[in-house]
Structure formats: structure tokens, C-alpha cells
N, C-alpha and C positions, 0 to 999 in steps of 0.2 A: 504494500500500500504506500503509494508515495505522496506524500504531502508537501506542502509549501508553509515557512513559515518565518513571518515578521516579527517585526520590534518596534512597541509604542513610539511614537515621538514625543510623547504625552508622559508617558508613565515609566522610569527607569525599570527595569528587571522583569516587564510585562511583556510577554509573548502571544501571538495569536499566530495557531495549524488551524490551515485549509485545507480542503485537499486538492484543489484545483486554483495553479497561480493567477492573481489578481483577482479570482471570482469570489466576490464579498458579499453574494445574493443572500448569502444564508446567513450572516450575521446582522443582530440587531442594528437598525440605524443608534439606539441611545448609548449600544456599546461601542459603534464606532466611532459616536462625537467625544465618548471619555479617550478613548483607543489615541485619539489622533490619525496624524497621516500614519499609515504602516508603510514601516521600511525594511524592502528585502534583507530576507538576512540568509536563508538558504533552502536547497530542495531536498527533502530525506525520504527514503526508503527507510517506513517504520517496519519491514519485517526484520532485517538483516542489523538495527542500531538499538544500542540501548540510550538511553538519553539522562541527563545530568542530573536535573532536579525532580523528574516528573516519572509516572510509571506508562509505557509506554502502551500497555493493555489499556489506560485512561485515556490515553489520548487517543487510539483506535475505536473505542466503545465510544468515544463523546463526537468524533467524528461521522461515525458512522448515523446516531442517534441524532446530533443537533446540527452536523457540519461543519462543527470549529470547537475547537479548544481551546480554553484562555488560560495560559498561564502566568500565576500574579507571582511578584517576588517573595520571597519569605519574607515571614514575619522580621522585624528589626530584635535583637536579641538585648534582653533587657538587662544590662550590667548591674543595676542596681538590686534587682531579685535575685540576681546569682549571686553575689558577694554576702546578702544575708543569708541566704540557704549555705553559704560554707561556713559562714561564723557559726552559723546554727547548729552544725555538724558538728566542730570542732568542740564547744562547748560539753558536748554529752562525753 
């Protein structure tokens, strides 16, 4: 299954898989006023790749299901909840 997939202009670390390059029939227009313009980023073959942040049987099943796939960045990683959860530890 080979898909197409961009990069927000809008949104650091957000990705949208298509499966068909430039065809954006099947994404919401309200997701693509947050989306921005989409800038190529590259063409994959989801049989043969595994992919970095995401599970690749997700993005086949949402493709198949909705037509695209949004992937948002991770969450920001909270230094200050980690530092008490080590004091916390330390203490027992």
C-alpha cells in the first residue's frame, strides 16, 4: 500500500498519509484550515516500512477507513512531574 505523506506548515511535528499524492478529497476542509498548506515530504510503501513514531497497522486501518491519517506530535514531556516523581522515589 503506498501512501503519500506531508508536513503541516501550521503545526510543527504534524503529519498527514494519503494515499493518493495531492488528493485531499477525503480530508476535512476544518482539518485542513488547522493543517495549513501541506508540504511534500515523501512517498512510502506501508507494506515493506516500519515507521518512527506511529504503528503502521494504524495508519493502514485509518486509511483505509477515513482516507488519511493525522499524525500529531507527542505530547511535550513534563520536567517538572518527572523531577517530583524521582524525589518521591528517593524519599521511601
Amino acid at each position: 500500500m503506498l501512501c503519500s505523506i506531508y508536513k503541516s506548515s501550521k503545526k510543527e511535528g504534524t503529519y498527514l498519509y494519503i494515499p493518493k499524492r495531492d488528493d485531499f478529497s477525503q480530508v476535512p476542509d476544518t482539518l485542513m484550515q488547522m493543517f495549513g498548506k501541506p508540504v511534500f515530504v515523501m512517498l512510502v510503501n506501508l507494506e515493506k516500512r516500519q515507521l518512527a513514531l506511529v504503528d503502521v497497522e494504524k495508519v493502514k486501518a485509518s486509511l483505509d477507513e477515513q482516507g488519511f491519517f493525522l499524525q500529531l506530535p507527542p505530547p511535550p514531556e513534563n520536567l517538572l512531574e518527572q523531577h517530583k516523581q524521582r524525589k518521591a522515589q528517593t524519599k521511601h
